[in-house]
C-alpha positions in Angstrom: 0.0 0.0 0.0 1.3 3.6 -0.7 4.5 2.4 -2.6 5.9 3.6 -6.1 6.9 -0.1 -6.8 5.0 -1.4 -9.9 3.5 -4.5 -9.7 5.0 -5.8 -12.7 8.7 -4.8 -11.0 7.9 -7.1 -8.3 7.0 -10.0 -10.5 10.0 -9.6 -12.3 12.1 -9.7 -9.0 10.8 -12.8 -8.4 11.6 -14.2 -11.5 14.8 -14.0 -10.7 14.2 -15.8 -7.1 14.0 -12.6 -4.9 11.6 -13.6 -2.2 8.8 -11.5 -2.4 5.5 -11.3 0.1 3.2 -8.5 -0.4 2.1 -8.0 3.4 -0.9 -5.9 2.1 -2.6 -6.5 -1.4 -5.0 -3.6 -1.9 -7.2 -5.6 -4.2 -8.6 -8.9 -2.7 -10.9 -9.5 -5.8 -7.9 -9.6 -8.2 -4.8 -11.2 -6.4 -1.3 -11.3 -7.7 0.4 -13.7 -8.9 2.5 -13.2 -6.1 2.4 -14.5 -2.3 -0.1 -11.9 -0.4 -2.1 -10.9 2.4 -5.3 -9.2 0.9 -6.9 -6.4 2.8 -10.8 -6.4 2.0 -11.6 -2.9 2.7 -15.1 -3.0 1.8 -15.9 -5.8 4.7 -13.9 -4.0 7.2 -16.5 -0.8 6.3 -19.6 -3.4 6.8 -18.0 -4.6 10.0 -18.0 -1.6 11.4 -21.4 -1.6 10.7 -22.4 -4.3 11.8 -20.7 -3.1 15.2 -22.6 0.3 15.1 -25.4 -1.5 14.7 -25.1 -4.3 17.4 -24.4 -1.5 20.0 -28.2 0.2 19.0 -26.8 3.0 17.0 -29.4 4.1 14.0 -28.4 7.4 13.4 -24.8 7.4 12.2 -22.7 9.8 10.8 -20.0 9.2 7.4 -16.5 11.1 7.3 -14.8 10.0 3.6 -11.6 10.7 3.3 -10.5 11.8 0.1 -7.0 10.1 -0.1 -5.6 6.5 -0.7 -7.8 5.9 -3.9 -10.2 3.9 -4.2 -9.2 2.2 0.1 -11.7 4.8 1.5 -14.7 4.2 -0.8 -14.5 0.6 -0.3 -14.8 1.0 3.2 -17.7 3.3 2.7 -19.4 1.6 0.2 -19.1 -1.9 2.4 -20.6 0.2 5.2 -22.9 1.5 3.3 -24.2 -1.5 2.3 -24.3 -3.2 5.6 -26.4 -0.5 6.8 -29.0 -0.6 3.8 -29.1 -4.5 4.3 -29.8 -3.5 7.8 -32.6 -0.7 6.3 -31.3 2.3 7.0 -30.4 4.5 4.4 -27.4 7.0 4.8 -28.7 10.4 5.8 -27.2 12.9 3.1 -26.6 15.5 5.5 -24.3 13.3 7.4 -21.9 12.0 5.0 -19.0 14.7 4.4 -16.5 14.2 2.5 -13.2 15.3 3.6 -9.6 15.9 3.2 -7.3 13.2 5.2 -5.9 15.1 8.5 -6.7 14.6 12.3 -7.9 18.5 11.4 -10.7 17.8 9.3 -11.6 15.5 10.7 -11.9 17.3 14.1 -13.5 19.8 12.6 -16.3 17.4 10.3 -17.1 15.6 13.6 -17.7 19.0 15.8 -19.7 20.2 12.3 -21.9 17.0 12.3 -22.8 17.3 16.3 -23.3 20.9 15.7 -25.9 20.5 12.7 -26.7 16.6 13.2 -27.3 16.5 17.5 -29.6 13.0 16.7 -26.2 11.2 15.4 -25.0 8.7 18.6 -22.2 7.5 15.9 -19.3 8.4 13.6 -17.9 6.0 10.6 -14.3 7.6 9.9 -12.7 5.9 6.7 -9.3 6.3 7.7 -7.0 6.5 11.3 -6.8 10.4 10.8 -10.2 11.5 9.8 -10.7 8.8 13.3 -8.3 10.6 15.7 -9.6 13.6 14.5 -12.9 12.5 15.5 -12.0 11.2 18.4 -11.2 14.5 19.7 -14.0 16.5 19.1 -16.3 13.5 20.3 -14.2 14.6 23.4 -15.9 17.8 23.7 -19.2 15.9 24.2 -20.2 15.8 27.5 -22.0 12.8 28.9 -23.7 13.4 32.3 -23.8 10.2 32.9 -19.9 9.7 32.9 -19.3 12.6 34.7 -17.2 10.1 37.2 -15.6 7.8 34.7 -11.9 7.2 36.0 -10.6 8.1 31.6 -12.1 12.0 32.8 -8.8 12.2 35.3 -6.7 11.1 32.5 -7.2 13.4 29.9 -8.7 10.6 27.5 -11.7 11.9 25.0 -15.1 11.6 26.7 -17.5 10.3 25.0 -21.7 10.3 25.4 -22.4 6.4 24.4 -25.7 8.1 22.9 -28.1 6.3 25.4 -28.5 9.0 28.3 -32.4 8.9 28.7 -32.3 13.0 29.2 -30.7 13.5 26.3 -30.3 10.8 23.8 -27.2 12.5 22.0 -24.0 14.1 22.9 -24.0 17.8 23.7 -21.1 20.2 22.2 -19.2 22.1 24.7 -18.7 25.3 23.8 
């Protein structure tokens, strides 16, 4: 993943008995003719899903990064379809589609929970639109965790979405 090495470089390397493993093929549905590990980014999206989901969550927000090819919309189209299997259709509003940094994605989640208070979930394509995330979920403040040992730690706090009061997270301002 991410390397300037053509594919066609590598299989002649190993013509000539270099050993060769791809630790991460970026296309499952059309291996090499080399050893690899394929990643399936499309049913890690609908795994995530399918955890979103399992936890209750209904009303869940999409950050798409715009990097890495085609990586990001497999994830998004896999979760995608996990949640349409699962009937629920993506709310328009709540997909954005951003640039890859920890900064847009900070900023995408605090828009979403600014314009979109019913989301109790984020979907992040990539680690930095997730970090990003991460951190402005931190600015939500769950009453309910108000004693949670992670507060004295400095770790993000999060509102799980299920506080009776309030059913969503709140943005400190």
């Amino acid at each position: 993943m991410n390397t300037d090495i053509a594919i066609n470089d590598l299989c002649a390397s190993a013509m000539h008995s270099a050993p060769i493993l791809l630790a991460m093929w970026e296309h499952p549905e059309t291996p090499p003719a080399l050893p690899c590990i394929a990643v399936d980014f499309a049913h890690s999206g609908a795994l995530a899903a399918g955890h979103l989901l399992e936890l209750g969550h209904r009303e869940i927000g999409l950050l798409l990064g715009d990097g890495c090819g085609g990586l990001q919309d497999a994830r998004s189209n896999g979760f995608r379809a996990a949640m349409r299997e699962a009937g629920i259709e993506a709310d328009a509003a709540a997909v954005l589609q951003i640039r890859d940094s920890i900064d847009a994605g900070y900023a995408a989640c605090m828009q979403l929970m600014a314009n979109r208070p019913h989301l109790t979930a984020i979907f992040a394509t990539n680690d930095l639109l997730a970090i990003g995330t991460a951190q402005g979920a931190g600015r939500c403040v769950g009453d309910r965790h108000q004693g949670h040992p992670a507060r004295a730690s400095g770790a993000p706090r999060f509102d799980d979405g299920r506080d009776p009061d309030r059913g969503h997270c709140r943005v400190v301002r």
